[in-house]
N, C-alpha and C positions, 0 to 999 in steps of 0.2 A: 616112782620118782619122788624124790624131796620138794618139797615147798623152799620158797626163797628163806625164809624165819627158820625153818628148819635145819639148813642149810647156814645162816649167821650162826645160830645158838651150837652147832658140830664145829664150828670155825673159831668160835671162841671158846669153847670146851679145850679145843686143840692147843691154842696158844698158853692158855691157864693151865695146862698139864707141864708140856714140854719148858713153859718158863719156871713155874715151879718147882720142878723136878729138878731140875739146872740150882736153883738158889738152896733146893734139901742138898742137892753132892755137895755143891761151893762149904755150904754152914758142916755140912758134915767132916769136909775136909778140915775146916778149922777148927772144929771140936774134938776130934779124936786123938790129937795131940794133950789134951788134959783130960776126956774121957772118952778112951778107947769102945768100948759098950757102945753109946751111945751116936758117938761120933761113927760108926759104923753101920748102924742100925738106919741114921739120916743118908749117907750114901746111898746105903741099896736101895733106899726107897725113894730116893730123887732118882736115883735111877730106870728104877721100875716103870718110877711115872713120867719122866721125858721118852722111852721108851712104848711107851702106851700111846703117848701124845702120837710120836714120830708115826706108829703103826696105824693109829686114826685118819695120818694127812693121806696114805694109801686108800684107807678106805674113800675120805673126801673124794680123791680124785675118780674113784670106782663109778660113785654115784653119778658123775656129768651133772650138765646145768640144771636149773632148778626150773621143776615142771610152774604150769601156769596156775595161779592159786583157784580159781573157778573157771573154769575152760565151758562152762554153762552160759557164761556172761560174754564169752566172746564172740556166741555165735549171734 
C-alpha cells in the first residue's frame, strides 16, 4: 500500500501531466498553422502526456486509501 505523501506526490504528478498535455495540443494547435513540423510534434506530445496522465488516475484509483504511515505507533 501507498503512504499518504505518496499518494499527494501520484496526485499531482497526475494533474501536471494531464494539464500540461492539454496546453502542448492547445500551443500545438496554434502553431502548426505557421510551422507545420513543429506545431505537430507539440500535439502528439501533449497528447501523449494527458494520455499518460488520464492512464495514472486508473492506476490512482487501483491503489485504494493510503495505508497507515507507522502502523508500529499505533499499537
Amino acid at each position: 500500500m501507498a503512504t499518504a505523501i505518496e499518494l499527494k506526490r501520484l496526485q499531482m504528478l497526475i494533474w501536471v501531466l494531464i494539464f500540461g498535455g492539454l496546453l502542448a495540443l492547445v500551443l500545438g494547435l496554434s502553431v502548426r498553422r505557421f510551422e507545420a513540423p513543429l506545431g505537430w510534434v507539440l500535439m502528439t506530445s501533449g497528447a501523449v502526456l494527458a494520455g499518460v496522465g488520464a492512464a495514472l488516475i486508473f492506476l490512482r484509483a487501483k491503489l485504494g486509501p493510503p495505508s497507515p504511515e507507522n502502523p508500529s505507533l499505533k499499537e
